[in-house]
C-alpha positions as CSV (number, residue, x, y, z in Angstrom):
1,X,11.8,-49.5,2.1
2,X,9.9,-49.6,5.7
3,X,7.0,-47.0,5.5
4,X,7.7,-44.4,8.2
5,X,5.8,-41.6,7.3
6,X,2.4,-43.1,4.8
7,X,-0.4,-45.1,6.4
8,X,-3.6,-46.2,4.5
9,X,-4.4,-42.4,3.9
10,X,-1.4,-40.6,3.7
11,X,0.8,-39.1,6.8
12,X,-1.4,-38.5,9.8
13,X,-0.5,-38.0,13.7
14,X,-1.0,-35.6,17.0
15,X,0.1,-32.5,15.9
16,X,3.5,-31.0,16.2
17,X,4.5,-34.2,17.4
18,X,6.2,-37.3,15.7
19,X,5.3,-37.2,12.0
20,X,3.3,-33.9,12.2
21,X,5.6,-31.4,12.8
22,X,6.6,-28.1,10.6
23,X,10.1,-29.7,10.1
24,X,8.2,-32.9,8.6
25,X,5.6,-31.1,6.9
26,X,8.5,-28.9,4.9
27,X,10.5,-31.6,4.5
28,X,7.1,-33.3,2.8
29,X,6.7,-30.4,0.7
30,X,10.2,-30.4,-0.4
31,X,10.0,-33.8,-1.1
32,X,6.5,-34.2,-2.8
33,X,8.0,-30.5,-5.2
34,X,11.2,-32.5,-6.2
35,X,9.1,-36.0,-7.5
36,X,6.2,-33.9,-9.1
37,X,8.2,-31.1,-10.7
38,X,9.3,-32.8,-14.5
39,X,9.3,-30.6,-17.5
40,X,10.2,-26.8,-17.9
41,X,6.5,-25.5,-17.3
42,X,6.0,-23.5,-14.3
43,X,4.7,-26.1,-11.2
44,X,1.6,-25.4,-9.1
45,X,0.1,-27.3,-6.3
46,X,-2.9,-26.6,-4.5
47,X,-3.4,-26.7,-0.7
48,X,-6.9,-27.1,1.0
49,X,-7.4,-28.1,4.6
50,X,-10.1,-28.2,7.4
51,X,-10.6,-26.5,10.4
52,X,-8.1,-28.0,13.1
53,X,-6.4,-25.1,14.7
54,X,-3.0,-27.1,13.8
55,X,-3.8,-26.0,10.0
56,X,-2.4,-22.9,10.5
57,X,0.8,-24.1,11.5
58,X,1.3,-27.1,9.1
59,X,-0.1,-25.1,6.1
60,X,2.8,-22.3,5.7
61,X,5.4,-25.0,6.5
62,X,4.3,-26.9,3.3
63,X,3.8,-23.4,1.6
64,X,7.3,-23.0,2.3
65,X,8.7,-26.4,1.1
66,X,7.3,-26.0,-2.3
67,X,8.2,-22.8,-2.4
68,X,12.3,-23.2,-1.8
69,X,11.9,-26.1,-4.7
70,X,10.3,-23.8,-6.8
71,X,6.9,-24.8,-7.5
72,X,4.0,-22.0,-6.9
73,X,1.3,-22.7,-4.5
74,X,-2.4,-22.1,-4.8
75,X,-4.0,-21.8,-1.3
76,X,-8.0,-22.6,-1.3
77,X,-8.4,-22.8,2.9
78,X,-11.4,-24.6,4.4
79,X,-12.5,-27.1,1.9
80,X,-13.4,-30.7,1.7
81,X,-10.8,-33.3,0.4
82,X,-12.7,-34.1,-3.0
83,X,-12.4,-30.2,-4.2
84,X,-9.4,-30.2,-3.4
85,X,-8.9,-33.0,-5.9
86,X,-11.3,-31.8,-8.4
87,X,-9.1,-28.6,-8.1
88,X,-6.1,-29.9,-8.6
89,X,-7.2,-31.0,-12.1
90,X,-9.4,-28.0,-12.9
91,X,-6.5,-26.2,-12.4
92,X,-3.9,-27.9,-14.5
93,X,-1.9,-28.7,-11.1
94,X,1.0,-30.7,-10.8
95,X,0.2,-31.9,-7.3
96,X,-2.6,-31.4,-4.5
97,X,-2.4,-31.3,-1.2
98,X,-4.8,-31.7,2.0
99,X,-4.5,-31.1,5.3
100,X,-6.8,-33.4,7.4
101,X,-7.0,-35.9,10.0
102,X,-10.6,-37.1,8.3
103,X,-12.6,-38.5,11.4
104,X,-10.1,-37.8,13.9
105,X,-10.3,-35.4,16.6
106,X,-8.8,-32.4,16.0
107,X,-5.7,-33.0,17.8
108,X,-4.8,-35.0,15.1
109,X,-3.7,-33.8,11.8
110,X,-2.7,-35.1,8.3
111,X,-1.0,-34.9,4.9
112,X,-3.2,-36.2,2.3
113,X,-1.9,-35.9,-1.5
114,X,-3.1,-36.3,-4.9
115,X,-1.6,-36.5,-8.0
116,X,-2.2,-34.1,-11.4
117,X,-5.2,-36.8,-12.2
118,X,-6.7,-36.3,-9.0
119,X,-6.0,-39.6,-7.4
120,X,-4.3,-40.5,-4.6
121,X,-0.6,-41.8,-4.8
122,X,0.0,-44.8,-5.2
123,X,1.9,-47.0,-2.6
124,X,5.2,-46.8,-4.7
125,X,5.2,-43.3,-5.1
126,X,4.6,-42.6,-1.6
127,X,7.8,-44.7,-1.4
128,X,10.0,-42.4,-3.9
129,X,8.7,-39.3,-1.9
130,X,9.5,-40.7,1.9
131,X,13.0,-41.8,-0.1
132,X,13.2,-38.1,-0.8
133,X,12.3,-37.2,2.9
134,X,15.0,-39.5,4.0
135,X,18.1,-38.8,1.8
136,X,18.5,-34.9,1.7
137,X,16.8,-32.7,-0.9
138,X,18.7,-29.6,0.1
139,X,20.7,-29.8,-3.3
140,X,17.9,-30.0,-5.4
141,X,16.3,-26.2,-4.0
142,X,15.4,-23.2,-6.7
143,X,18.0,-20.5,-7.1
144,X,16.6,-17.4,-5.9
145,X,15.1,-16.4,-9.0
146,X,13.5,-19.4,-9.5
147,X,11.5,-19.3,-6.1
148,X,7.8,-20.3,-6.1
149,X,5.3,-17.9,-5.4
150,X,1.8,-18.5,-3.2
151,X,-1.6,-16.8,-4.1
152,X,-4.9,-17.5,-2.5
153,X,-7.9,-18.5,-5.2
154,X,-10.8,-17.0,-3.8
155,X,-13.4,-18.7,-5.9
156,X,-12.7,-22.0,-4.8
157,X,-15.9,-22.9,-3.1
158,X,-18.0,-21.4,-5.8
159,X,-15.9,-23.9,-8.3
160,X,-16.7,-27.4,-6.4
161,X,-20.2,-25.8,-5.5
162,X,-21.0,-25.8,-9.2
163,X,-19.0,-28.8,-9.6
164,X,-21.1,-30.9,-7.3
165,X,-24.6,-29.2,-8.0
166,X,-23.8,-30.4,-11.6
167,X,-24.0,-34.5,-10.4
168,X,-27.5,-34.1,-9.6
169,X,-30.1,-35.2,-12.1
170,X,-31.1,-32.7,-14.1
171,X,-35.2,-32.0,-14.1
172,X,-34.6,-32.5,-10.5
173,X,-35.2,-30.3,-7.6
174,X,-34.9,-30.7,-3.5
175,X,-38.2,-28.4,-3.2
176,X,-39.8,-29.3,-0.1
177,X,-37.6,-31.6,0.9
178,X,-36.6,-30.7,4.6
179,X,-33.1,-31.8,5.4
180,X,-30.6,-31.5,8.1
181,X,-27.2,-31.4,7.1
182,X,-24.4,-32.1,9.6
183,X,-20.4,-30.8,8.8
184,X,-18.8,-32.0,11.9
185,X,-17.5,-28.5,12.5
186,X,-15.1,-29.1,9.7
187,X,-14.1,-28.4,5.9
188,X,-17.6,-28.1,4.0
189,X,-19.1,-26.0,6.9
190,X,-19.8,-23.1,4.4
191,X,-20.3,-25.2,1.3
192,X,-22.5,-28.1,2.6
193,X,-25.8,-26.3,3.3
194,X,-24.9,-23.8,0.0
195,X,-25.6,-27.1,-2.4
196,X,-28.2,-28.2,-1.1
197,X,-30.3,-24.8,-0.4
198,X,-29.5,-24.3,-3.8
199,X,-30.7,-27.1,-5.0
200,X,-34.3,-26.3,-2.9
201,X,-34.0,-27.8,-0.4
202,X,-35.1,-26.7,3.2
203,X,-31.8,-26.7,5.3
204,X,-31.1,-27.3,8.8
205,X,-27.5,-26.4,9.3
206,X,-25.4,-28.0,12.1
207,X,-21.9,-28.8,13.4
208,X,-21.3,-24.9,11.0
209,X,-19.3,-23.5,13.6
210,X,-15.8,-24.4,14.0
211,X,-13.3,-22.7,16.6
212,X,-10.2,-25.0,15.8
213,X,-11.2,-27.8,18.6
214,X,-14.9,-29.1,18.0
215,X,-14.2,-31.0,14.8
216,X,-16.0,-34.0,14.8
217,X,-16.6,-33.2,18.8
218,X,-20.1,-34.7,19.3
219,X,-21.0,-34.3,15.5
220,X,-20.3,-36.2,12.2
221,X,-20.1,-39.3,10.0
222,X,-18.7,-40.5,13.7
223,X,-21.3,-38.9,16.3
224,X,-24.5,-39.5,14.4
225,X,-27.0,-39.3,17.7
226,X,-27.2,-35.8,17.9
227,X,-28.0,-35.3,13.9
228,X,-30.4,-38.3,14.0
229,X,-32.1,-36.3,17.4
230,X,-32.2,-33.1,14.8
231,X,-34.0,-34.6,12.3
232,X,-36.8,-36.3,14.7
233,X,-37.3,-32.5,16.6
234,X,-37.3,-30.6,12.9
235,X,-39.5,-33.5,11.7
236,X,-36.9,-33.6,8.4
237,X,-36.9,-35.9,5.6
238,X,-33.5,-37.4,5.9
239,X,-30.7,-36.8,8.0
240,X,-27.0,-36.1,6.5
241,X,-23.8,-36.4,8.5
242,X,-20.4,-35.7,7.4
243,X,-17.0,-36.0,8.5
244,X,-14.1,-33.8,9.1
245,X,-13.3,-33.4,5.4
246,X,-16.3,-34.5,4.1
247,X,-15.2,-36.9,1.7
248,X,-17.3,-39.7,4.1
249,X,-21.6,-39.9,4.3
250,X,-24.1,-41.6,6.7
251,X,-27.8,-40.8,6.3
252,X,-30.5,-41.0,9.0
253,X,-34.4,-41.9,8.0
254,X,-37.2,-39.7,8.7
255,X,-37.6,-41.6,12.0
256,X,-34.0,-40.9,13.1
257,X,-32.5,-44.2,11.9
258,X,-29.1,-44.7,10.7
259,X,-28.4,-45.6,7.2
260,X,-24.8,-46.7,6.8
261,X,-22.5,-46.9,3.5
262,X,-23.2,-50.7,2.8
263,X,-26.6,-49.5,2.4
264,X,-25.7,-46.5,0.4
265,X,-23.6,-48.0,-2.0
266,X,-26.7,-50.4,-2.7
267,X,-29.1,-47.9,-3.1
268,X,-26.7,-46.2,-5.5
269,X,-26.1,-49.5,-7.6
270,X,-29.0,-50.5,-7.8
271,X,-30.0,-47.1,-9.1
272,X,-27.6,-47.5,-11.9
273,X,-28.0,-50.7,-12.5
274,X,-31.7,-50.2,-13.0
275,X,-30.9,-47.3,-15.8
276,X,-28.2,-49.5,-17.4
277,X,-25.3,-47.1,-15.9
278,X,-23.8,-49.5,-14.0
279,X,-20.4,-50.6,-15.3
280,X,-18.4,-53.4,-14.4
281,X,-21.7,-55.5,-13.0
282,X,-21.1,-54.7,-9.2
283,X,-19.5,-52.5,-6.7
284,X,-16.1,-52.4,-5.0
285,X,-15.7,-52.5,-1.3
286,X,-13.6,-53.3,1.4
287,X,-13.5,-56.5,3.3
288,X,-15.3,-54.4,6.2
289,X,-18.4,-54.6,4.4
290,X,-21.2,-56.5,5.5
291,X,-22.5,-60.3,4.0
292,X,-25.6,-58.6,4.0
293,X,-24.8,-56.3,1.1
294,X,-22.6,-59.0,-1.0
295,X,-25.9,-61.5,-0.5
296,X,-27.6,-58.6,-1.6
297,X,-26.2,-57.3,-4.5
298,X,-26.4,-61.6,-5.2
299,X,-29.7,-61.1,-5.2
300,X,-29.8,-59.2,-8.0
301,X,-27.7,-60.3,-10.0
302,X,-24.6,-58.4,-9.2
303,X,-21.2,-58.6,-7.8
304,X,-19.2,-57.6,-4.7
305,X,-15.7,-57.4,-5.1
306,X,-13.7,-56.9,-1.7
307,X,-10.2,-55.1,-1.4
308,X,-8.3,-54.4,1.8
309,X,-9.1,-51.2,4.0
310,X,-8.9,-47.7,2.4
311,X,-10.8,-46.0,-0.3
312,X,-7.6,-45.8,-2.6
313,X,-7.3,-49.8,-3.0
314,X,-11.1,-49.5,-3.6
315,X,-10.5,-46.8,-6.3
316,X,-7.6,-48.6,-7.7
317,X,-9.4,-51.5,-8.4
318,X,-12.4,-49.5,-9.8
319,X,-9.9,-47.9,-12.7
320,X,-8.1,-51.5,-12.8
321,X,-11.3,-53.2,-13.8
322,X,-13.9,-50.8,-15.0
323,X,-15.8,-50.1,-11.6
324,X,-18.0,-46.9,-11.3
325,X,-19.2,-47.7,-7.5
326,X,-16.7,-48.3,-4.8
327,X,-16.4,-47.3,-0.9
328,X,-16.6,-48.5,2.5
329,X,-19.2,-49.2,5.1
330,X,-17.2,-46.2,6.9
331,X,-19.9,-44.3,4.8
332,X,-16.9,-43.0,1.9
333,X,-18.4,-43.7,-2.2
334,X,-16.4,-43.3,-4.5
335,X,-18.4,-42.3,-7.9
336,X,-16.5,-43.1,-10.4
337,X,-18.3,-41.2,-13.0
338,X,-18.1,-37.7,-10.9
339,X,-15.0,-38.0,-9.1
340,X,-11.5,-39.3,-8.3
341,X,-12.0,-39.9,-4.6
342,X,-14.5,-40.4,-2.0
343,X,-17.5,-37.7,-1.8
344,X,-20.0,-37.3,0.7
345,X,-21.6,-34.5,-0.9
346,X,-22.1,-35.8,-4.2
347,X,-23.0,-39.2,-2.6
348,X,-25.3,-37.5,-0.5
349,X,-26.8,-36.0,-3.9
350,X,-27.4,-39.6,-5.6
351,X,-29.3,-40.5,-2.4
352,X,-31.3,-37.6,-2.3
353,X,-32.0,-37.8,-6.1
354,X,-33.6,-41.5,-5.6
355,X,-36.0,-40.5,-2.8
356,X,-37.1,-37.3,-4.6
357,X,-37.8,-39.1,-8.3
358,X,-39.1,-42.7,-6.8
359,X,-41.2,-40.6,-4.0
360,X,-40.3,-42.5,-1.4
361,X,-39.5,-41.5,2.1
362,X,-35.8,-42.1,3.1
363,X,-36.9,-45.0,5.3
364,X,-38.1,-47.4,2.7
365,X,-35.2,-46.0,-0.5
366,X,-32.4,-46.4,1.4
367,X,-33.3,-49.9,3.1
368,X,-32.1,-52.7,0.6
369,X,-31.3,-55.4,2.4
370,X,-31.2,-56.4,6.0
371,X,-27.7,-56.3,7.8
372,X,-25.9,-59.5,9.4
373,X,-25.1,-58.5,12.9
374,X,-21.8,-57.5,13.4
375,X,-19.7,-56.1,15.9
376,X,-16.4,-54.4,15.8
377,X,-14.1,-53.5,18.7
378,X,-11.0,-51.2,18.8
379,X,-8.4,-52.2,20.9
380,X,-5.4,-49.8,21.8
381,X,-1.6,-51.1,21.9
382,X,1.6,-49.3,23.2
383,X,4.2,-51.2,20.8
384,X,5.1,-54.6,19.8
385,X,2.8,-57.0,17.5
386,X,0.4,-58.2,19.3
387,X,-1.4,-60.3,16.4
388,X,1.8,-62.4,16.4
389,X,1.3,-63.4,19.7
390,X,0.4,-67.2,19.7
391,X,-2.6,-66.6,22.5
392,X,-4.1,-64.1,20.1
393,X,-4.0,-66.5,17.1
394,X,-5.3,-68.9,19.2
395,X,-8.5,-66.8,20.1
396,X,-8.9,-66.2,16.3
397,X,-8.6,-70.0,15.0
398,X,-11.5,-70.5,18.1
399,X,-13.3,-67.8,16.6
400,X,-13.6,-68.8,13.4
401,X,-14.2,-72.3,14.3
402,X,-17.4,-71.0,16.6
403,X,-18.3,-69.3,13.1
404,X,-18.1,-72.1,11.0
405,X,-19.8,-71.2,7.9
406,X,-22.2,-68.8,9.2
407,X,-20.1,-65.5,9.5
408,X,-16.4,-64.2,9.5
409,X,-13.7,-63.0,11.6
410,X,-11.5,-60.2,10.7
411,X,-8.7,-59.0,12.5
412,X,-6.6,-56.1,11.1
413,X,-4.2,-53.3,12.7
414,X,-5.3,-49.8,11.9
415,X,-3.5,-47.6,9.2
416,X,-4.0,-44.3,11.1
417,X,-3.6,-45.3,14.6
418,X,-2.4,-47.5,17.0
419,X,-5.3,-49.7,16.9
420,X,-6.3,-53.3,16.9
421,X,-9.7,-53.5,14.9
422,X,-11.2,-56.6,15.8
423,X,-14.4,-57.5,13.8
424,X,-16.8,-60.6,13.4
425,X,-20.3,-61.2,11.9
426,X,-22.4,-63.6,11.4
427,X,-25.9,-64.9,11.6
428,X,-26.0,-65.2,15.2
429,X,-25.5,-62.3,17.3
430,X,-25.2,-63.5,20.7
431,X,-22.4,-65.4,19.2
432,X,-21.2,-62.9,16.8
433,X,-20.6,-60.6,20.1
434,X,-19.0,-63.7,22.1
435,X,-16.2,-64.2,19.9
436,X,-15.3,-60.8,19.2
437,X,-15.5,-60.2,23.3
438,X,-12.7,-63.5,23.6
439,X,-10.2,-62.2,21.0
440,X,-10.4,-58.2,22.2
441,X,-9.6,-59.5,25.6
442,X,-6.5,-61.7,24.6
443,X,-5.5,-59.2,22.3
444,X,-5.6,-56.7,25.5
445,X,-3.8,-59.4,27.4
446,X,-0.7,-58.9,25.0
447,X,-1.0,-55.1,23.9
448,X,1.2,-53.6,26.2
């Protein structure tokens, strides 16, 4: 079956349009209820979501899907992606839901689910459930006595605050560490500066005021000059930026500098490696991520394994082969040892934990290995497929060719929107920058 609804990261679109309407998002519910409800125990799911003003619309609608199909829901409001995860398997849940768009701005919205284990779905059961969507469920609703019933939990940020505070070495402390901690205006607003106050740490709070529009406005894993200006005026230690639902990290130095998640997952690895923690002798990532790390991690002796674009193939392939390091250079890791998904916050904390024990300010820990240049451009289509047109693979097989064997060229249509990614890299900018220029511009040619 043709996906309709599921991208790379579940159902996301401009809200109360399309795929991200009430009807849809009932129709979800109802449709996720009917697959995850099997056995006679009484079914729970739990709901999280960030702070797009379109959550208060899209929330009760899934609320009353699961609902009619009988299964009781456990609201937790504003909370990053991973706790909502972590929750759903605290909590003995058949199913967990969140509602985010991740990076996007916040007229965009999404449907993000996780199985009872905490893991995203896989690609064939998002098939059964769009099947569901497709082919009536109406039959299948509770009788009247069987109706769900919805309950907030109130605790639920002091739950994945001690979950997360928890990763941290023990012995450790963030005392006089001075830090500047950036939540996008989204889901770990309120719980973001908690864990790392409590940890000692000397706080500088921003992007902590969300009105339902600024998520991600100017601030985030994806608007980094305005946390990497904060940490130069507050003369911090290190920069941290998150995204809309905080299950993506990107650092900044003590000079303002940006740390990506290539560098990040290296830092992390090599960390474990060094304490003989590491399992599987390397890291999973995607094919985004740049020679530099993979000639890195050669370097000493480990391995980069590369999987398509989103953090579930990477986490897939980490429980398929015995992988606790995986993510992108988006700035997700994926701790296999502390979580189920991407989490910038714990993350954050193995970062954080290096610089405090080795004593080392941020920019010298969390510079492993010098980056290839690279250069990625996003280029915006009405409808067709454009990387079928014969001019486009043209500019691609003269691409590669310019390459030769000094860098790569990868071209890929986004997941979440409708967007041509065009990426090369290699060991010569200017020409790194030439032939990505060439293929955007016959790709635009043909876009429509």
């Amino acid at each position: 079956m043709t996906r309709k609804l599921f991208g790379t990261d579940g159902i996301r679109g401009t809200a109360n349009q399309g795929n991200m309407t009430p009807e849809i998002a009932l129709r979800v519910g109802m449709a996720a209820a009917r697959q995850f409800t099997k056995g006679d125990h009484r079914h729970r799911v739990v709901i999280g979501k960030d702070t797009r003003l379109s959550g208060y619309m899209l929330e009760p609608a899934l609320t009353s899907g699961f609902v009619s199909m009988g299964m009781d829901v456990i609201l937790v409001g504003p909370l990053p992606t991973p706790a909502v995860a972590m929750l759903t398997r605290s909590l003995r849940a058949d199913l967990g839901v969140m509602l985010s768009a991740s990076h996007n701005p916040f007229q965009d919205n999404g449907i993000k689910l996780f199985g009872p284990d905490g893991y995203k779905l896989s690609d064939a059961v998002e098939h059964e459930i769009e099947s569901h969507v497709e082919n009536g469920i109406s039959e299948h609703l509770a009788d009247p006595d069987k109706l769900g019933r919805a309950r907030r939990l109130d605790d639920a940020r002091g739950r994945y605050t001690e979950y997360v505070k928890q990763t941290f070495p023990k012995g450790l402390r963030l005392d006089g560490l001075k830090v500047v901690v950036d939540c996008a205006n989204g889901a770990a607003y309120k719980v973001a500066p908690e864990v790392f106050w409590e940890l000692g740490a000397d706080v500088v709070p921003i992007g902590v005021d969300p009105d339902g529009y600024n998520i991600n406005r100017g601030c985030g894993s994806t608007d980094t000059d305005y946390m990497c200006s904060q940490v130069i005026a507050h003369q911090a230690d290190i920069g941290l930026a998150l995204d809309g639902d905080a299950d993506r990290i990107l650092v900044a130095d003590e000079k303002g500098e940006l740390v990506d998640g290539d560098q990040i997952m290296a830092l992390i690895a090599k960390h474990l490696s060094d304490r003989g923690e590491l399992r599987g002798g390397g890291i999973v990532a995607t094919v985004m991520s740049n020679l530099g790390l993979e000639n890195y991690l050669k370097s000493i002796d480990l391995e980069l394994i590369r999987t398509q674009v989103g953090d579930r193939y990477v986490v897939e392939r980490m429980r398929a082969d015995g992988y606790n390091i995986g993510g992108e250079q988006s700035g997700h890791v994926v701790l296999g040892d502390h979580s189920t998904t991407g989490d910038g916050l714990i993350a954050a904390l193995q970062v954080l934990a290096v610089v405090v024990s080795e004593k080392r300010p941020a920019s010298d820990a969390c510079r492993l290995f010098q980056p290839l240049p690279q250069c990625l451009k996003n280029v915006r289509f009405g409808s067709g497929l454009p990387l079928e047109n014969d001019e486009v693979k043209d500019s691609i097989r003269a691409g590669e060719d310019r390459l030769a064997n000094t860098g790569r060229v990868l071209i890929r249509k986004s997941g979440t929107e409708p967007l041509i990614r065009v990426m090369a890299e290699g060991e010569d900018e200017a020409l790194v920058l030439a032939v990505v220029d060439d293929i955007a511009a016959a790709v635009e040619r043909v876009a429509g």
